[in-house]
N, C-alpha and C positions, 0 to 999 in steps of 0.2 A: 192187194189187188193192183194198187196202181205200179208199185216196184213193179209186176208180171207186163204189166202193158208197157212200160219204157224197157225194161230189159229187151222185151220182142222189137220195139221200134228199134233199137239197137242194132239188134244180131241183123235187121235187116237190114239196115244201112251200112250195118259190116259187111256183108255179105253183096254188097250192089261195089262195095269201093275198093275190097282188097283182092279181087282179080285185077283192075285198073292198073293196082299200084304194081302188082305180079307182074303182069303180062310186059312192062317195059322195062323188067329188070330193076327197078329200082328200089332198092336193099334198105339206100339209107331214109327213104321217105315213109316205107310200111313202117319201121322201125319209129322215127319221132310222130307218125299218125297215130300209131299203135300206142305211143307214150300218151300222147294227149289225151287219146279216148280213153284209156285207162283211166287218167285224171279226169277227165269227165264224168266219168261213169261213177267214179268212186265221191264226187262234190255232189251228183247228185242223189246219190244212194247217202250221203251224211243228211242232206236238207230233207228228204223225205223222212227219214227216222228224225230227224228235229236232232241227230245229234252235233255238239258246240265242238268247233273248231275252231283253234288259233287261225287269226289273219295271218295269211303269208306276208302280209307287211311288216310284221312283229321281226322276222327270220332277216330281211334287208335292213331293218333298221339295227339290228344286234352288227352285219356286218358293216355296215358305213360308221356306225359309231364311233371307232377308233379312228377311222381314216378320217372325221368331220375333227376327232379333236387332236391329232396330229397335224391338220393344215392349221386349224385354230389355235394351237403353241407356234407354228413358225410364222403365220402371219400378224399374232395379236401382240 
């Protein structure tokens, strides 16, 4: 029941912003809005079902790794 009432709060806040974004032509804003809410929608559709997700911190930490122990062989 409550996924029904956030989804609806949703559509409507969609529906109040993606004419905004339409009406001045602007292509690349609908586009990473669209990105976001999507990610929005879908963190908060995991927290409600209580399902466990990896921290996106996990994902930068896997990529700085080499880069922290590459400066750490030329400077150590």
């Amino acid at each position: 029941m409550v996924i029904l009432l956030f989804l609806a709060t949703a559509a409507v806040c969609a529906v109040i912003d993606v004419p905004l974004l339409t009406r001045g032509s602007r292509r690349r804003d609908l586009l990473v809005w669209g990105l976001f809410w999507i990610t929005g929608i879908g963190v908060v559709v995991c927290s409600l079902y209580k399902i466990n997700v990896p921290s996106p911190l996990l994902l930068v930490m896997m990529i700085y790794k080499p880069v922290n122990n590459l400066f750490t062989s030329w400077f150590y």
